[in-house]
C-alpha positions as CSV (number, residue, x, y, z in Angstrom):
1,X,-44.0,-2.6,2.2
2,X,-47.4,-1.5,3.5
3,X,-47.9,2.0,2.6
4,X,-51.3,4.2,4.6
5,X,-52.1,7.5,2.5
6,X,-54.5,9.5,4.0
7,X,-55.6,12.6,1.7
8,X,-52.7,12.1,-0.3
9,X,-49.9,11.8,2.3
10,X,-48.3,9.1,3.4
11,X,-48.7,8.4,7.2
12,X,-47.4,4.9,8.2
13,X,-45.2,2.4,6.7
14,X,-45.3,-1.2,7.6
15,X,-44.1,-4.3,6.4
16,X,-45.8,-6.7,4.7
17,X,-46.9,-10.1,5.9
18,X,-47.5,-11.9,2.8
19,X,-43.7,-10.8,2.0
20,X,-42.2,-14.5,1.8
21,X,-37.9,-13.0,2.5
22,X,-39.5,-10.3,5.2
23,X,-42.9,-11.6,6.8
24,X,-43.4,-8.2,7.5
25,X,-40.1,-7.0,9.3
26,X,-39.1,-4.1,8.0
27,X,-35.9,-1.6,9.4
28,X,-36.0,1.8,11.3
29,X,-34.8,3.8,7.7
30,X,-37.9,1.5,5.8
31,X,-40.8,2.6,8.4
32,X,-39.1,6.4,8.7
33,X,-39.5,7.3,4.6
34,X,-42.2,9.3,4.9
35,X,-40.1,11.6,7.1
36,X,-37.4,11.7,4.2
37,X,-40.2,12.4,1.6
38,X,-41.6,15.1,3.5
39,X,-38.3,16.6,5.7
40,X,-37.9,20.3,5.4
41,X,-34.6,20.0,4.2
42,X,-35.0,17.3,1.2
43,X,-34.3,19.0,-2.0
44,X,-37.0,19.8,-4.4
45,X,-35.1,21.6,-7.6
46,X,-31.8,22.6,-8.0
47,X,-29.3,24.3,-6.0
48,X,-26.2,26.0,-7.2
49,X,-22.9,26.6,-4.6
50,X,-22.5,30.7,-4.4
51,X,-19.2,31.6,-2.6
52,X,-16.2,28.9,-1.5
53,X,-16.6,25.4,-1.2
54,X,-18.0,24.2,2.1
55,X,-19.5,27.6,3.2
56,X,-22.4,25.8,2.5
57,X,-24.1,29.3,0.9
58,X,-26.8,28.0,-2.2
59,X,-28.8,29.8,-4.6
60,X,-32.0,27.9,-6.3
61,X,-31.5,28.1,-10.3
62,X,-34.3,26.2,-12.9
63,X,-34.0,23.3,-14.2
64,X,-32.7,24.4,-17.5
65,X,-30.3,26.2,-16.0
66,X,-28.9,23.3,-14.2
67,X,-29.1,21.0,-17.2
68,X,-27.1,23.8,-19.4
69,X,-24.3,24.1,-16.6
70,X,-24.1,20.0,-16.8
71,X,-23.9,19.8,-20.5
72,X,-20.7,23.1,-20.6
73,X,-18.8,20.8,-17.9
74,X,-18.7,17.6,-19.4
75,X,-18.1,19.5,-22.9
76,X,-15.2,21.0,-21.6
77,X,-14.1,18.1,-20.1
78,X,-14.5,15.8,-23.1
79,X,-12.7,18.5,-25.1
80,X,-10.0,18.5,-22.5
81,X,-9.3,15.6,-21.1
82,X,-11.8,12.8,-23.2
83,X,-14.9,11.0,-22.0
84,X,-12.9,9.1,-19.5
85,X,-12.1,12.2,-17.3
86,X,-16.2,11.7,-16.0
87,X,-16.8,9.8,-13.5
88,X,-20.2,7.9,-13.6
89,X,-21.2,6.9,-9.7
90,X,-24.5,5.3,-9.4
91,X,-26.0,2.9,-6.3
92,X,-28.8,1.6,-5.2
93,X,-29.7,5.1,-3.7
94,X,-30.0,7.6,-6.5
95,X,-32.1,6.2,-9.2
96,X,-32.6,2.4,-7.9
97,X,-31.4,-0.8,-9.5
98,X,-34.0,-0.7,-12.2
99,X,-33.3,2.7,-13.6
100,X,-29.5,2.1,-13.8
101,X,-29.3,0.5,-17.0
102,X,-31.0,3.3,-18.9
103,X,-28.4,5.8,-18.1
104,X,-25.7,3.8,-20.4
105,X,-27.3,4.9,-23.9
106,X,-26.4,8.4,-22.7
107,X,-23.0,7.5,-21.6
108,X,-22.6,5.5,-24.4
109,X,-23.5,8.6,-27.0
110,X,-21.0,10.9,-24.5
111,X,-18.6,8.4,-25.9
112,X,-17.5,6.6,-22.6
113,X,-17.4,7.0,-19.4
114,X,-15.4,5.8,-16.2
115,X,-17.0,3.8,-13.3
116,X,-16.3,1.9,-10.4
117,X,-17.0,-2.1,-10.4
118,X,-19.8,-2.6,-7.5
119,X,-21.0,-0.7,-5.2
120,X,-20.4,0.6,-1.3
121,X,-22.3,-2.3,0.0
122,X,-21.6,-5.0,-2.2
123,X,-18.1,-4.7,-3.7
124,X,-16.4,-6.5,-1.7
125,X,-18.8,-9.8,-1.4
126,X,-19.5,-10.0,-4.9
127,X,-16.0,-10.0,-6.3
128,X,-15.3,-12.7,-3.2
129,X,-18.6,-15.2,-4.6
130,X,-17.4,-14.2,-8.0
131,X,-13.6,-15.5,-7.0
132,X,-15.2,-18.1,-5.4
133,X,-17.6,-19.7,-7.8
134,X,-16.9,-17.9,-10.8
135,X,-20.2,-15.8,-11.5
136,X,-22.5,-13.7,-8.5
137,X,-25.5,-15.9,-8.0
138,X,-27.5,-16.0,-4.8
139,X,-29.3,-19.2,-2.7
140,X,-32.7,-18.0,-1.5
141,X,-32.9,-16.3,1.8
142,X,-34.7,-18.8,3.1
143,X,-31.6,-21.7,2.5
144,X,-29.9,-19.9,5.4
145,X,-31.8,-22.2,7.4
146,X,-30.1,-25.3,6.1
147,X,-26.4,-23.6,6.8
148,X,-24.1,-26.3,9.0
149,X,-21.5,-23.2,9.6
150,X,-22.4,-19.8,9.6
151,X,-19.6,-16.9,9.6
152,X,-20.6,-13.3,10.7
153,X,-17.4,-11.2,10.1
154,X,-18.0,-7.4,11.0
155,X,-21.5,-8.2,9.6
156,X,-24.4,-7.0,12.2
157,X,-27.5,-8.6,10.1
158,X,-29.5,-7.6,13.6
159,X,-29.0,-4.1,12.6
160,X,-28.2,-4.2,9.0
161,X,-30.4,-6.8,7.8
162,X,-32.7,-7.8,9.9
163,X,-34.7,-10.5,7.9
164,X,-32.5,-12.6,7.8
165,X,-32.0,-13.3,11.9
166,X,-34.8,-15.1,11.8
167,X,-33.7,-18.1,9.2
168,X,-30.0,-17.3,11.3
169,X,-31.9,-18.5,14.3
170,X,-33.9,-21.1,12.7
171,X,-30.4,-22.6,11.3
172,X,-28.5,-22.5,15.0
173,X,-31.7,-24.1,16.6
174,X,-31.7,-26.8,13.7
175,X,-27.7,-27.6,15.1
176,X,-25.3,-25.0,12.9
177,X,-22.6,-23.6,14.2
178,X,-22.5,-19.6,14.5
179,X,-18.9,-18.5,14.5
180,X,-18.7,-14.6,14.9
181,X,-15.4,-11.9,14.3
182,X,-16.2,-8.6,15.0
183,X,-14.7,-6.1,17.4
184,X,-18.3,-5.2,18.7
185,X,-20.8,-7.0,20.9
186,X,-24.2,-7.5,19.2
187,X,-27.2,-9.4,19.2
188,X,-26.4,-11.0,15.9
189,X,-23.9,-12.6,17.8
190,X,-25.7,-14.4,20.9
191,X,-25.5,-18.2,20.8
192,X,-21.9,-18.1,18.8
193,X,-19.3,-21.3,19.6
194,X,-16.5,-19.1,18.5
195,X,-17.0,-15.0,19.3
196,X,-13.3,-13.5,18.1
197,X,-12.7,-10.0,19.1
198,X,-9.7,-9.1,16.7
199,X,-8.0,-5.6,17.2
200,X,-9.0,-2.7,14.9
201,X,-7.1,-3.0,11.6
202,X,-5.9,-6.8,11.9
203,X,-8.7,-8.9,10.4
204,X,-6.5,-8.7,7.1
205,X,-3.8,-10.8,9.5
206,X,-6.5,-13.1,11.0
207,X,-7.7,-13.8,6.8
208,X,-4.5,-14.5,6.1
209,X,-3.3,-17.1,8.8
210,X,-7.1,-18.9,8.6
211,X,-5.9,-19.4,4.4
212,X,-2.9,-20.5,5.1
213,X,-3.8,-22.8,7.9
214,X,-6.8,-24.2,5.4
215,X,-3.9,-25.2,2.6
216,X,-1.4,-26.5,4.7
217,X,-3.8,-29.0,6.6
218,X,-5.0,-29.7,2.7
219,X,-8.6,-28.8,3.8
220,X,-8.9,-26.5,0.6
């Protein structure tokens, strides 16, 4: 990214040209950060919940405070129930990738922990490429280009991850075939051969009939 600071503030977000994945394309949530660092509402110290759940009723308490309430709870619940009665959440947007792995010394010295295996956005693909090929690796962004058969299923890279449409397009001018299952209509979609529209809830049928049909015509 291209950040513009003017006395101190941010003004403008971009994205950056000499970015060889992005060339400078950047989503609607990238260029709208300063608006999340500077929105009224974002929180700024801690908050603790006065009266019932969900009446949504806060009272601002210091930092110690907050960090001594922490420490009591998983206590107790160590004592109680043992270290596996916490449960450590942690993506991509709390603390970032990089930060991630400092947090297991502490859970390690709590004396364990319990997790769950991915993420929200990544669960599911990485434990299909791990089934797949046996360990998550990644081609470089830019090998989309020399795809022969791309498959967009419920994925919206338009929307969702938008520099990538350009090596998409690159690889459907250069002769692949874009096949497409989604329920929508989108523009990640335009200049399919094959755009399958199945019913809400049945793409675990459609999975499961393109398997078998893959063994019994021995094309595994």
């Amino acid at each position: 990214m291209q950040v513009s600071v003017q006395s101190g503030r941010v003004v403008k977000i971009t994205g950056n040209k000499n970015n060889p994945a992005t060339y400078g394309l950047i989503c609607k949530k990238g260029q709208n950060f300063a608006r999340v660092l500077y929105g009224e509402e974002r929180l700024l110290y801690p908050m603790k919940r006065v009266g019932a759940r969900g009446e949504g009723h806060f009272r601002r308490i210091s930092w110690a405070e907050a960090i001594e309430e922490i420490y009591e709870a998983f206590t107790r619940a160590r004592a109680q129930y043992g270290p596996e009665s916490v449960l450590y959440y942690a993506a991509s947007g709390n603390h970032g990738s990089a930060m991630q792995p400092y947090a297991f010394g502490f859970w390690n010295q709590f004396g364990g922990y319990s997790a769950t295996r991915g993420s929200l956005c990544a669960a599911a693909a990485n434990e299909a490429v791990r089934y797949s090929y046996g360990i998550v690796k990644d081609s470089a962004i830019k090998d989309i280009e020399n795809a022969r058969l791309i498959l967009l299923w419920g994925k919206n890279p338009a929307h969702t991850n938008i520099h990538t449409m350009r090596y998409l397009r690159a690889a459907v001018e250069h002769g692949a075939k874009l096949v497409t299952i989604d329920t929508r209509l989108g523009e990640s979609g335009i200049g399919s051969c094959l755009h399958l529209h199945p019913r809400c809830g049945t793409d675990g049928l459609l999975a499961i009939a393109i398997a078998k049909f893959i063994v019994s015509e021995g094309l595994l």
